[in-house]
Steps between C-alpha positions, in 0.01 A plus 500: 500500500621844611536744831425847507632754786388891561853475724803271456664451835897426512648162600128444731434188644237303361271326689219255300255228620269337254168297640621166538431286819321659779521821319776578722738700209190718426352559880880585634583767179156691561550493890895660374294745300325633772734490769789674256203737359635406137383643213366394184743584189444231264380216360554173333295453233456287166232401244516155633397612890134446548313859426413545834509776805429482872321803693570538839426822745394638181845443347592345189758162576657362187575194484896508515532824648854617603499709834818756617619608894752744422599493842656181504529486124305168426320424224192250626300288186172422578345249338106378501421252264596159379768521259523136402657463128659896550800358747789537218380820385455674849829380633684649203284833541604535848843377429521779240333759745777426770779556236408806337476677896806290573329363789683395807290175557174350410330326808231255426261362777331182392274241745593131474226232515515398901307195618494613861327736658734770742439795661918612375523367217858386388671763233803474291705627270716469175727737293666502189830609633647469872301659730612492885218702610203323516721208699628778753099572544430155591330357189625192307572471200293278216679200418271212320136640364297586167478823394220600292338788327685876431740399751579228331531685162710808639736211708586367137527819323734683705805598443662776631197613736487419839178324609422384829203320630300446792273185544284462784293145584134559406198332477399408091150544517449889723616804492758499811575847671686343746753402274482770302573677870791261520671631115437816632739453837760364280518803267510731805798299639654528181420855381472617842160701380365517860216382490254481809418132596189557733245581223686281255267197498181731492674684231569230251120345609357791375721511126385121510119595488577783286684268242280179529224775396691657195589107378170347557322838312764399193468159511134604445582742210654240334240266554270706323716651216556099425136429484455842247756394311323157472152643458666735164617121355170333582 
């Protein structure tokens, strides 16, 4: 698995979110897009990614599409389909992506499974080296919890990068804008990107839709490639 880049930023921050629970990684890094008007400059792509596109205001979306604000000089990875089985090879990608630009930090936003329902949900974080910060801005740190996924992956391949991540209480079974919203609040606190609250909710309701759309059309795709692919055996 490789990246490609039309641009290569110097020591960016990386921001990434893969659709685990709630969709909450992928809702909050497309609401970032927007609201930082980032730029698409790359890609991550690989024989063993499913051949597969999303369209969207007539626009092509790939599937691990990597997005630039050279404002605030952050790198933002989008990501729209199930990468199940790809974890190892992802994480070192994007591990490999953040040392060749010498990036400052990779921030990963991840949902964890939440049996309660609540209108602010809880968030947390945790860092592979010391980081004051996030307790300064009120949120507590992860202490006891299973990590799954590309999180997990990049958490146990890193070595000299600096990851830190963001989980937010979600439901397991919907995609959850609210606390998508809530990952969202933290970053600003932490990045200080400024971002206005008010529309915030409506905001990430809106990338919800738009997502739940893109996944369920792919989920579809898939369905069907699986049944040609069945139908050229039978």
């Amino acid at each position: 698995m490789e990246y490609t880049l039309k641009v290569k930023p110097k020591n960016p921050i990386i921001i990434q979110g893969f659709p685990s629970f709630g969709l909450v990684g992928t809702i909050a890094t497309g609401f970032l897009i927007d609201h930082l008007n980032a730029k698409p400059i790359g890609e991550i792509y690989g024989k063993e990614l499913p051949a597969m596109v999303a369209v969207h205001n007539k626009e092509i979306i790939k599937p691990l599409e990597i997005f630039y604000a050279k404002k605030e000089n952050i790198i933002i990875i989008n990501a729209l389909l199930n990468v199940a089985g790809l974890e190892w090879d992802i994480a070192s990608t994007i591990l490999k992506l953040a040392k060749d630009l010498k990036a400052r930090e990779i921030v990963v936003i991840e949902g964890v499974a939440s049996p309660q329902i609540s209108e602010d949900p809880l968030a947390f974080y945790f860092s592979t080296k010391e980081n004051r910060k996030f307790k300064q801005k009120g949120v507590p740190k992860l202490n006891e919890g299973v990590i799954m996924g590309v999180t997990a992956s990049m958490l146990s391949l890193a070595r000299t990068v600096n990851i830190n991540c963001i989980f937010v209480e979600t439901h397991t079974d919907l995609p959850d804008s609210r606390a998508a919203a809530k990952a969202i609040e933290v970053i600003d606190k932490y990045l200080g990107l400024k971002v206005d609250y008010m529309p915030l909710v409506k905001k990430a309701e809106e990338f919800e839709g738009r997502i739940k759309k893109i996944i369920e059309k792919s989920k579809k795709s898939a369905e069907i490639a699986k049944q040609k692919q069945l139908s050229y055996l039978g």
